[in-house]
Backbone as JSON, one array per atom type, in Angstrom:
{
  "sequence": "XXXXXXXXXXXXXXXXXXXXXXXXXXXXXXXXXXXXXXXXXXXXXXXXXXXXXXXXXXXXXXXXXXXXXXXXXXXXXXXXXXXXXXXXXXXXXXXXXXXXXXXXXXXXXXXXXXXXXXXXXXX",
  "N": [[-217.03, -150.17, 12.31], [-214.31, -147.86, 12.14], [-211.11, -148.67, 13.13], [-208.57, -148.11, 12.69], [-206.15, -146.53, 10.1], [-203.6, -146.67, 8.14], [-201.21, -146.12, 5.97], [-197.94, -146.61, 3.82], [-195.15, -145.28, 1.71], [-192.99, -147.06, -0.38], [-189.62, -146.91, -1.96], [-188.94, -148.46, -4.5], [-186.06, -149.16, -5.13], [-184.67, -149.6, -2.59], [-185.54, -152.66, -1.94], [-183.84, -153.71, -3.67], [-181.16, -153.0, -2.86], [-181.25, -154.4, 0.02], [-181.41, -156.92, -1.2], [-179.39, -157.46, -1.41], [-177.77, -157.99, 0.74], [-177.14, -160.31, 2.65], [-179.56, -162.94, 4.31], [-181.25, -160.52, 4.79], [-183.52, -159.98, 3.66], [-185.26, -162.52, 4.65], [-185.26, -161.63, 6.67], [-187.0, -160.08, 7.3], [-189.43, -160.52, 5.64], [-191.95, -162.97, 4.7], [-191.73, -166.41, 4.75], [-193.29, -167.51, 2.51], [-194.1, -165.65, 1.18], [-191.56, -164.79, -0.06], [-191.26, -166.73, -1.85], [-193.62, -165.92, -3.5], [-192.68, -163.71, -4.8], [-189.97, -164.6, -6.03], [-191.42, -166.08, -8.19], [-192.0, -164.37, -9.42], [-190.33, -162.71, -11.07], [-189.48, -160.97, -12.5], [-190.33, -159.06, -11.65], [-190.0, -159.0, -8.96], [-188.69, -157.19, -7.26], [-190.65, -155.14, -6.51], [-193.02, -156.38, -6.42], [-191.77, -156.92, -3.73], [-191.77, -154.76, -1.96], [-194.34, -153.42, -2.1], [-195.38, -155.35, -0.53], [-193.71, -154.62, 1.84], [-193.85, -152.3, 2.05], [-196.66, -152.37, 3.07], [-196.99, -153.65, 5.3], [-195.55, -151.86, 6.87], [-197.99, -149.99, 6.94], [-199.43, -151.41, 8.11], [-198.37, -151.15, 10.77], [-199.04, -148.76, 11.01], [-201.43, -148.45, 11.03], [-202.62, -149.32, 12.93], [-201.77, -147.8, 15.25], [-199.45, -148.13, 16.95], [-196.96, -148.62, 15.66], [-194.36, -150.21, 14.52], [-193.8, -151.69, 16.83], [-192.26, -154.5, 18.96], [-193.03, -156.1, 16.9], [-192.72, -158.43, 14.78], [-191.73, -158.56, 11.21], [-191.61, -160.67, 9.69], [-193.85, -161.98, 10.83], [-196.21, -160.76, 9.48], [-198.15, -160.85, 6.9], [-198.37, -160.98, 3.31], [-201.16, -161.92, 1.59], [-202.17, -163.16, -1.5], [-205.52, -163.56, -3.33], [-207.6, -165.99, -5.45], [-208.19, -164.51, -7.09], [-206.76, -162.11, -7.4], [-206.27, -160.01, -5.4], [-205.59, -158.57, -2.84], [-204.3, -159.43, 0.44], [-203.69, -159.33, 4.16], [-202.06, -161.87, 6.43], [-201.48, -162.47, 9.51], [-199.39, -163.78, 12.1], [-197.92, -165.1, 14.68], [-196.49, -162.53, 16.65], [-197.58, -160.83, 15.65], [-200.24, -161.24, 15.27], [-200.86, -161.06, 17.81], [-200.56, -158.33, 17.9], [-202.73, -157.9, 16.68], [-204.76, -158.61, 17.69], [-204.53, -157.8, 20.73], [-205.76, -155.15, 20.08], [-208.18, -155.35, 18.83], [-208.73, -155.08, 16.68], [-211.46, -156.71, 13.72], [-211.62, -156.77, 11.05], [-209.17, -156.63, 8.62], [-207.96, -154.58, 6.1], [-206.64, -154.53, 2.76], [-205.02, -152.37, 0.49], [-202.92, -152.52, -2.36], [-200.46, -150.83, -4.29], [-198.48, -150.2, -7.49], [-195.96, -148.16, -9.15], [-193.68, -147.82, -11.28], [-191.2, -146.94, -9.79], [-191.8, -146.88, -7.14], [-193.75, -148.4, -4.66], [-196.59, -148.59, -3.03], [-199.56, -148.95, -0.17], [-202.19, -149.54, 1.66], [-204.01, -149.8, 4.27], [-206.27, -150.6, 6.35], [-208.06, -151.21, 9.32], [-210.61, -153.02, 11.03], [-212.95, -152.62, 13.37]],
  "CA": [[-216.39, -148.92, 12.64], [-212.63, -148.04, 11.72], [-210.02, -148.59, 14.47], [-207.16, -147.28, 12.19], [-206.06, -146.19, 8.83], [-202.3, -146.85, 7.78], [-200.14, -145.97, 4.57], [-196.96, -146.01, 3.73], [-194.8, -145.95, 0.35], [-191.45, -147.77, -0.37], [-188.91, -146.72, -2.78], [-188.02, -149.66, -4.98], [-184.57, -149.38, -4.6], [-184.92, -149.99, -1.34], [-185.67, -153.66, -1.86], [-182.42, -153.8, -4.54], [-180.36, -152.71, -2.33], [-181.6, -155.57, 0.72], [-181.57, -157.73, -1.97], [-177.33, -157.42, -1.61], [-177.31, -158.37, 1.88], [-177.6, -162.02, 3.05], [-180.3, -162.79, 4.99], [-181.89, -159.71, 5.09], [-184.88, -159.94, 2.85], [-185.36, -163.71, 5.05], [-185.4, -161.55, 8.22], [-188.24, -159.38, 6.87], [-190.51, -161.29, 5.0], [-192.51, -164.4, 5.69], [-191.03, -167.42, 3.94], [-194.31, -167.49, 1.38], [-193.74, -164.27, 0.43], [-190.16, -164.8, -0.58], [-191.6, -167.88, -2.83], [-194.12, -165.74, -4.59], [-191.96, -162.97, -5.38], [-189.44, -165.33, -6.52], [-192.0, -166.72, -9.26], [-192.69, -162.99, -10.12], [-189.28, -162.55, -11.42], [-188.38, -159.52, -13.23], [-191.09, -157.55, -10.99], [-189.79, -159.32, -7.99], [-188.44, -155.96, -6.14], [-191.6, -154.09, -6.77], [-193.58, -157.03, -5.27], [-191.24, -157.11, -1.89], [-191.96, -153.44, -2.18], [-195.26, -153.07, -1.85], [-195.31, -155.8, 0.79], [-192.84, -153.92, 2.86], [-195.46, -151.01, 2.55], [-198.11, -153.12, 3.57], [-196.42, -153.89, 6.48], [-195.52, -150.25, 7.86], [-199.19, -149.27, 6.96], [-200.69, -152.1, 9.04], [-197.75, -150.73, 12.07], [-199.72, -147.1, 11.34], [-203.23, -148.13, 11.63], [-202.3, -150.25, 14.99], [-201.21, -146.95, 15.87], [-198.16, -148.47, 17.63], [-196.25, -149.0, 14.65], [-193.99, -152.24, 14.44], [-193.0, -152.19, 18.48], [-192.94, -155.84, 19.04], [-193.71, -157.01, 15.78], [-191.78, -158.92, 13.88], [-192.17, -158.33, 9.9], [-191.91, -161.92, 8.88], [-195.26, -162.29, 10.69], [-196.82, -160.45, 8.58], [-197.78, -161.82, 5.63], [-199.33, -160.33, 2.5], [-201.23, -163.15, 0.12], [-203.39, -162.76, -2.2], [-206.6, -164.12, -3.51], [-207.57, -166.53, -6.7], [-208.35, -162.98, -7.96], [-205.39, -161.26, -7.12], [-207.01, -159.24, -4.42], [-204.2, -158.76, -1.45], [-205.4, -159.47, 2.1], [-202.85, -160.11, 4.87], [-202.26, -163.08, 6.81], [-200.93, -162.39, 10.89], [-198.88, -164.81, 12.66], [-197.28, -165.02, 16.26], [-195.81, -161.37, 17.42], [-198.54, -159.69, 15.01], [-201.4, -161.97, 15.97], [-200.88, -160.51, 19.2], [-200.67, -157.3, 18.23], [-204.29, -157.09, 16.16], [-206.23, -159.25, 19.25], [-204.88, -156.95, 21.22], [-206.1, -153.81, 19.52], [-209.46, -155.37, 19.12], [-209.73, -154.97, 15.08], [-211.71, -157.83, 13.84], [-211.21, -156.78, 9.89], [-208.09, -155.9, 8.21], [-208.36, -154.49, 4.84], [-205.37, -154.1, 2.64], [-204.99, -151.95, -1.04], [-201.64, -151.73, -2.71], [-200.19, -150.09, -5.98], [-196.88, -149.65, -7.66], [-195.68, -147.22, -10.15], [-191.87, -147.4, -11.78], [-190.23, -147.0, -8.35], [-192.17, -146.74, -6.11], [-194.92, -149.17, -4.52], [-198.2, -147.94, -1.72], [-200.06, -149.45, 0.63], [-203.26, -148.71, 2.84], [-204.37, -150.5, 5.42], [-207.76, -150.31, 6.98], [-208.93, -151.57, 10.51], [-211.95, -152.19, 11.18], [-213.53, -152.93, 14.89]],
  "C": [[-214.89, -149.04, 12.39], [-211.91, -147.5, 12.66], [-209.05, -147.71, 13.88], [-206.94, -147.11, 11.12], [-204.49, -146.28, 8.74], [-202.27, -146.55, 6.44], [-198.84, -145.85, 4.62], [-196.19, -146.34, 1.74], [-193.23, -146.07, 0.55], [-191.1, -147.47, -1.76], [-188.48, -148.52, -3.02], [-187.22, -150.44, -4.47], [-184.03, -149.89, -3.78], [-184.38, -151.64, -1.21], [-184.43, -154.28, -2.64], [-181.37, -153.89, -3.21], [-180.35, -153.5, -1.16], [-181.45, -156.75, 0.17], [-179.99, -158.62, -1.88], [-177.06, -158.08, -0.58], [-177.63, -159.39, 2.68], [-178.28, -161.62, 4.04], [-181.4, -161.75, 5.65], [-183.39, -159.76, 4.91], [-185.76, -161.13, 3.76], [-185.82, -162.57, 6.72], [-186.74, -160.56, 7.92], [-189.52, -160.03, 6.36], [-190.6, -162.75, 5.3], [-192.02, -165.41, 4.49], [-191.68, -167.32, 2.27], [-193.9, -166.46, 0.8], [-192.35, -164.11, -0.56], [-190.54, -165.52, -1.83], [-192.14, -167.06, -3.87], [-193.57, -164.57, -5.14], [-190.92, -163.33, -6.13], [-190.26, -165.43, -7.82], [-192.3, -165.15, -10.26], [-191.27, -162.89, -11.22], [-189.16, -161.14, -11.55], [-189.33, -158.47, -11.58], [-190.83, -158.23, -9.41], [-189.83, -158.25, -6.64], [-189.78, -155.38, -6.0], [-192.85, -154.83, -5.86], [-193.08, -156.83, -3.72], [-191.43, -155.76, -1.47], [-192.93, -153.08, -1.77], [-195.75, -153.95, -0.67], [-194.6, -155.26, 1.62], [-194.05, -153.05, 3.17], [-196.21, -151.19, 2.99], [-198.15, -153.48, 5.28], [-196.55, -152.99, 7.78], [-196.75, -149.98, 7.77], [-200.0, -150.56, 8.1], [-200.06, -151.52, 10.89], [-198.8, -149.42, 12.1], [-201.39, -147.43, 11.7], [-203.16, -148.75, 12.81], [-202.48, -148.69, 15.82], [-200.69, -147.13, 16.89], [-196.95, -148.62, 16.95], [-195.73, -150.24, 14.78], [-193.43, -152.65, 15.51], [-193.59, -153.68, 18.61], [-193.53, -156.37, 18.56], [-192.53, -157.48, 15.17], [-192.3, -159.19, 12.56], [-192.31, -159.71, 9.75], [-193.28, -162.5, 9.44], [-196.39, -161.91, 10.38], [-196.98, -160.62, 7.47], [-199.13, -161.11, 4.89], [-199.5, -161.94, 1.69], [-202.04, -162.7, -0.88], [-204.51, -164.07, -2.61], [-206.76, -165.09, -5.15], [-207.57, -165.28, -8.01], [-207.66, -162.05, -8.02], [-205.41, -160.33, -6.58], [-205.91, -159.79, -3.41], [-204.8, -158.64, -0.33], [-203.81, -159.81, 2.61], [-203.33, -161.15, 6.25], [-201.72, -162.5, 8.69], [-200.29, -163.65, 11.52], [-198.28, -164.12, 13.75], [-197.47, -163.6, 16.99], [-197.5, -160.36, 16.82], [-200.06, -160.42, 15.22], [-201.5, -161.5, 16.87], [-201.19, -159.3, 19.15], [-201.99, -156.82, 17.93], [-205.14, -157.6, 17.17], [-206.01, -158.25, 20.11], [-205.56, -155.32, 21.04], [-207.8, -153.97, 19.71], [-210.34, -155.27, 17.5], [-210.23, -156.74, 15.29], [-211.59, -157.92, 12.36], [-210.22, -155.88, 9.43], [-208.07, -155.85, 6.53], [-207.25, -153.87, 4.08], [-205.66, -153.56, 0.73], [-203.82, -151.85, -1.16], [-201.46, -151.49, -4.28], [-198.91, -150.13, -6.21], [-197.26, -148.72, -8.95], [-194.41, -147.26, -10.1], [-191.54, -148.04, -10.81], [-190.38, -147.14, -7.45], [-193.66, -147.84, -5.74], [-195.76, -148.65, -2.83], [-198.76, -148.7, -1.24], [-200.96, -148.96, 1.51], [-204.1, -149.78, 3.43], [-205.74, -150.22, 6.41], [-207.88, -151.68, 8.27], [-209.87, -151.43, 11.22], [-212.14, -153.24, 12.56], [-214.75, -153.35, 15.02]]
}
């Protein structure tokens, strides 16, 4: 059965523009994440992009959003197949036990500028 449904989409730019400001991107994202966007290079932003999105859409299907979450424990990875699942740690571990999902199901997309995210919880 489905606890919650999340989406959200992130302007690029966005991630450019974080990109400027020490420590920012470090206070958002989970260390890994930084690594494999790094290796992405050119499409770097567009990656941290659609992980950002991934993020806010897992705060919307909680339906609590990100109270007492902290982004860097959220963690998007992906698969040998390049299938994106996320990972939970500490603040956000807490927050899906308490909810009661037991599967979290993640789709994302980009286009140009913009990168999507949808988030499925299932109970």
């Amino acid at each position: 059965m489905i606890y919650g449904i999340g989406v959200d989409i992130v302007h690029v730019d966005r991630l450019v523009k974080w990109g400027r400001t020490p420590g920012l991107i470090e206070r958002f994202f989970h260390p890994m994440e930084i690594v494999d966007a790094q290796n992405r290079r050119s499409s770097r932003n567009v990656s941290l992009a659609a992980r950002f999105a991934a993020k806010e859409a897992l705060g919307k299907a909680l339906g609590t959003g990100l109270k007492g979450i902290q982004l860097k424990d959220i963690q998007v990875v992906s698969n040998h197949n390049g299938k994106p699942d996320i990972k939970v740690h500490g603040t956000a571990a807490k927050a899906i036990e308490a909810s009661g999902a037991q599967g979290v199901f993640l789709s994302m997309t980009h286009e140009r500028d913009n990168a999507v995210a949808v988030v499925i919880l299932e109970i």
